[in-house]
N, C-alpha and C positions, 0 to 999 in steps of 0.2 A: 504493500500500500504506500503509495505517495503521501507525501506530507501534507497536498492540496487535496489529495481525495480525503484524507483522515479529518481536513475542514469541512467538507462536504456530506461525510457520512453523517454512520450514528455519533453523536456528541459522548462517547464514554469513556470514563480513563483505560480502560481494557483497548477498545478499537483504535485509541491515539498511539496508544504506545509500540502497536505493531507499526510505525512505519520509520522507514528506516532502520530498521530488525532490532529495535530495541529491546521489546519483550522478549525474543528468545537472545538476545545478548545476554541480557541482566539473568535471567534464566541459565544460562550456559555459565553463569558468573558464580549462582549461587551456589549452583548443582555441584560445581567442580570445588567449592568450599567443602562444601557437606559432606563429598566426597573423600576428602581429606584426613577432615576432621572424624567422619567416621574409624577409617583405618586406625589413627589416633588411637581414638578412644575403647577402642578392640584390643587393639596391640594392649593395651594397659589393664581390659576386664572387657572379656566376653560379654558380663554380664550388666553392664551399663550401654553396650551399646542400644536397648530399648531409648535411651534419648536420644540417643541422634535421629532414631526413627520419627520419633516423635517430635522433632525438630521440622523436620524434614515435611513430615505431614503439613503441619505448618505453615512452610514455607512454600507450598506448593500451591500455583494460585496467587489470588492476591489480586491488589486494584495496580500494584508499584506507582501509586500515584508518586509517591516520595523520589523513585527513581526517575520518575517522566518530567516532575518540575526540574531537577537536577539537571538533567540530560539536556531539555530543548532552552532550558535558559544557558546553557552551555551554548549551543545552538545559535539563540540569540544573541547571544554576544560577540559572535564571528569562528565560534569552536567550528573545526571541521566532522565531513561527517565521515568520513576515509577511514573505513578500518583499521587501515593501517599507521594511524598517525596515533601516537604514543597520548597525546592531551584528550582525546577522543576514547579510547581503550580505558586510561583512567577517570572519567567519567561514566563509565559503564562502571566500573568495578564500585567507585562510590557511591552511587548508587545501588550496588551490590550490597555496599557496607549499610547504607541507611533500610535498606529490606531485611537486613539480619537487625539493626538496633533495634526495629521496630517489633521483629516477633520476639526479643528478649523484653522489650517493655510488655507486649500483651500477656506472654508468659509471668511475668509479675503482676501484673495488673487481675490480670484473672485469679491468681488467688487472692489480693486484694478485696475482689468486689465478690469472692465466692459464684463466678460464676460458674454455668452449667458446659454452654455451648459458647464456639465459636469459628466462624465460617461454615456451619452445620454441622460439626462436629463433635464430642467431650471436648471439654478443653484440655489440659495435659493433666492438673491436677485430680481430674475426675478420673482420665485415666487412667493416671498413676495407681491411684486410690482402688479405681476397678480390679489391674491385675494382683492387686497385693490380696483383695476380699477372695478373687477367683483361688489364688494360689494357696491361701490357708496362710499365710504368712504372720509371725509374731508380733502384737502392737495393733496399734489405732489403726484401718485402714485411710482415713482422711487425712492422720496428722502425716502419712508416709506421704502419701501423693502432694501435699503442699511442701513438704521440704525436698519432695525430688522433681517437682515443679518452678522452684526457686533455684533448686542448682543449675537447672537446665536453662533459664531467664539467665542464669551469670553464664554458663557454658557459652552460650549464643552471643553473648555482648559481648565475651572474649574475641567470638569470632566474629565479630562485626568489627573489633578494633584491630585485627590482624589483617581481614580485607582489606579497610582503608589506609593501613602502613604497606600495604603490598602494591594497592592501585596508587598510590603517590612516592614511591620508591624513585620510578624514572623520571619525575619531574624535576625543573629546576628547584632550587630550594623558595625562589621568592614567589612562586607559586603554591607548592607543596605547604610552606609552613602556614600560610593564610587559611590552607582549606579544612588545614589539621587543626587549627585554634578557634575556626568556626564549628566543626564537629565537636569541639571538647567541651564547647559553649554550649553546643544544644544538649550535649548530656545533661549537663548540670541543671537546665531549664528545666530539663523531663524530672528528673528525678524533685525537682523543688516543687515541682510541678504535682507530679504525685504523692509530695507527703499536703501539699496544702490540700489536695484532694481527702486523705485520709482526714485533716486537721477538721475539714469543713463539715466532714460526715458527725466530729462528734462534739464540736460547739454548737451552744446553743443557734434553733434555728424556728423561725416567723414569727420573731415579736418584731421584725422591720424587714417586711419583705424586699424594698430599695437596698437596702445594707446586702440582704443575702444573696440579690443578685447581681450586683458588685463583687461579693465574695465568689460566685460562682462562676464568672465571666474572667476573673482574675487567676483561676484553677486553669481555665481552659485554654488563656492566651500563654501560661508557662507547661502545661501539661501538653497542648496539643497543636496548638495554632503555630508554634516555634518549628517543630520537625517535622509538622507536614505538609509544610509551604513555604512556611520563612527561610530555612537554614537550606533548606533544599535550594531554593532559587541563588541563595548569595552564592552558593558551593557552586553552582555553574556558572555563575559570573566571571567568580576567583580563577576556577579551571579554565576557564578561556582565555585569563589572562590579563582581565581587563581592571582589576585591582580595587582598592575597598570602595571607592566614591561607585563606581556602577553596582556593586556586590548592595551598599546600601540604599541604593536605587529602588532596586528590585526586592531587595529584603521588605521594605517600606511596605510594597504592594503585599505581599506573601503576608505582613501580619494580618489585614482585617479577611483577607481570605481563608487564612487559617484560622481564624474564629469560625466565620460563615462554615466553611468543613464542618468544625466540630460541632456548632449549633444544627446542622442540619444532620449528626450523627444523634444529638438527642431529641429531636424530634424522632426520626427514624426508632430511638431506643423506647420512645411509646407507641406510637401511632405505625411502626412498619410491619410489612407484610411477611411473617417468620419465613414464608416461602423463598422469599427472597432475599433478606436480612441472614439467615440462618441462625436467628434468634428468635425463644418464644416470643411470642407480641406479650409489651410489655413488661419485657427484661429487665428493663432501668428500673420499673419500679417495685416489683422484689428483689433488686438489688439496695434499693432507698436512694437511688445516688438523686441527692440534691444538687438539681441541674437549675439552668434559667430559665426552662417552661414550668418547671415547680414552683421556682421564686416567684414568675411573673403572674402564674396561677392565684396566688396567696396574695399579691397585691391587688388583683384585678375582682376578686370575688369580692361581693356586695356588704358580706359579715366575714371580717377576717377568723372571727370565733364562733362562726355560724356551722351547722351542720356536715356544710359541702368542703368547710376548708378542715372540719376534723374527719372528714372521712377519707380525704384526702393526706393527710397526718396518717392514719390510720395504714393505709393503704402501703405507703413506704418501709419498706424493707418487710412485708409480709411475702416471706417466702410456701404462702400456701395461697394467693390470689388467683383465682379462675378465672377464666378470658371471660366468664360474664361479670365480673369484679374489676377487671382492664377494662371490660366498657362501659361500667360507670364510672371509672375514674375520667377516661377520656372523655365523657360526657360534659363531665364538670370541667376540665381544663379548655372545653372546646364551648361551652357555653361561658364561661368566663372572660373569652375574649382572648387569651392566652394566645392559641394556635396561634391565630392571625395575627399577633401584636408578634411574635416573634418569627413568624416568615417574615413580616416587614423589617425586622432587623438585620435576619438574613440579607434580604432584597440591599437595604441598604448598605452594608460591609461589601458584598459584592459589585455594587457600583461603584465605590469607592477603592478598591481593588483591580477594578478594570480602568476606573482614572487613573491611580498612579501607573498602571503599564503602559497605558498610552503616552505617557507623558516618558515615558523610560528610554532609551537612546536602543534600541533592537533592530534588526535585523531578519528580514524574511528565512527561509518559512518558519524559524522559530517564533515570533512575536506571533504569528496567525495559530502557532499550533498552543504557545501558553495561553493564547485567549480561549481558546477550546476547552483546555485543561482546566480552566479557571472555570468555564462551565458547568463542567461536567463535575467536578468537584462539590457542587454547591446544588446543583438539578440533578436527584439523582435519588435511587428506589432502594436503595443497597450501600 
């Protein structure tokens, strides 16, 4: 697929990223990690290789949005697309790397939020947990599956940070070190990111719904909106060569879009279709995560201590809610005004997102294909 037809088609980060053979590049990037790292981890115990598998699993699939903003803002900056050009190959690979950070954060994160599923599947700690009950095994079978879900979360980020010293190896250094101090940046955002996540779960919450949704929009721009638009973009800027003033260019745009992302991940986290999601419907709220459709729920409802908004209370973090329990919560968030107020935030971060790209100094067919990305990123079912 041509760069122009992937503007023409379907708008999906899957269909963009096949052109220019990105998707099976980053693919053929990660495969030959995992590969590695298996033997690895064989050579040292047969019997831990069950993580690599389950790594693997993982990592197979996926949207690689993370990898596609990386790449075509590489692109955009004047990166070549020549396989064989060394600044082009290490942009694959980093993006390799940021596909590995990202399933070592979900791997944390899911025992974090205890969930079930993900990408339609157990998550790793479920299935940890499974093969230890199947096999009669000594101890808790859930406290086994979360500490050998956590090792595997540290396993993966090892190897997400051995990717990216290996794809920035041949680079000059005034290259290489920029793209390395922006990856070590986004770590730390994630990880700050995710304790304020945990922090917000267990301070008090809807005696000021404005407060908590502040507190909840300030979770998502360090937990999420950083590595899966922000840091991606400047890392292809850097790789091209083009140095921090355009890296902060593009970073600029990549914040309010990586909000929009994550806000239209927790819409999707009540209101999505499990079919498609590969989550029950209503996940987020037997998980309890106080998101910004909950805050905005709680300010917008008529009696903050009326009926709707403690059933709504109620409803968080009950992990026995039946889909006819998810639709009367969605009832009330969607009679409240909620929905709509927050696709209208959506709507607006992504305009303003698509301003500062335009305004950004790119280069065909990359700038065409991040507007896409940018789309599709923000419209989207899954």
């Amino acid at each position: 697929m041509s760069a122009s037809s992937a503007r023409t088609g379907a708008l999906t980060p899957a269909a963009l990223l096949d052109a220019e053979g990105l998707r099976a590049d980053v693919d053929a990037a990660v495969s030959a990690h995992l590969a590695l790292l298996g033997a690895e981890v064989s050579a040292i115990s047969p019997s831990a290789r069950a993580m690599v598998d389950e790594a693997t699993g993982l990592l197979t699939g996926g949207k690689r949005l993370r990898a596609a903003f990386c790449y075509w803002s590489f692109r955009a900056h004047g990166g070549s697309a020549s396989p064989d050009d060394p600044a082009r190959v290490a942009a694959v690979r980093v993006g390799a790397a940021l596909e590995l950070f990202q399933a070592a954060a979900l791997l944390h994160d899911d025992v974090m939020d205890n969930s079930d599923t993900r990408r339609g599947r157990p998550t790793a700690h479920r299935a940890f947990a499974a093969e230890h009950a199947a096999s009669g095994w000594a101890g808790e079978p859930d406290r086994f599956g979360d500490a050998a879900a956590i090792l595997l979360g540290d396993l993966v980020l090892l190897a997400a940070q051995r990717e990216l010293s290996a794809a920035l190896a041949p680079l000059p250094a005034d290259v290489a070190e920029p793209v390395r101090a922006r990856f070590d940046a986004m770590q730390s955002e994630v990880v700050v990111g995710q304790y304020l996540d945990v922090l917000v779960q267990a301070e008090p919450w809807g005696d000021d719904p404005a407060a908590d949704e502040e507190r909840a929009r300030r979770v998502l721009r360090a937990k999420t909106a950083s590595y899966s638009a922000a840091a991606p973009l400047a890392m292809g800027a850097l790789l091209a060569g083009r140095g921090a003033e355009a890296a902060a260019g593009i970073e600029a745009a990549g914040l309010p879009l990586g909000e929009a992302f994550q806000l239209r991940d927790d819409v999707l986290g009540v209101f999505g279709d499990p079919a498609v999601t590969g989550k029950p419907a209503g996940d987020d709220l037997r998980e309890g995560k106080r998101t910004v459709i909950v805050a905005r729920t709680l300010a917008m409802l008529p009696d903050p201590h009326g009926a709707e908004a403690t059933a709504l209370g109620a409803a968080l973090g009950d992990q026995a809610l039946t889909d006819e329990d998810v639709e009367r919560v969605r009832g009330i968030i969607v009679g409240s005004g909620a929905l709509d107020a927050v696709e209208h935030l959506i709507d607006d971060l992504a305009v303003r997102a698509h301003a500062l790209l335009d305004l950004a100094d790119l280069s065909e067919p990359g700038r065409g294909v991040l507007t896409d990305l940018a789309h599709a990123a923000v419209d989207r079912a899954a």
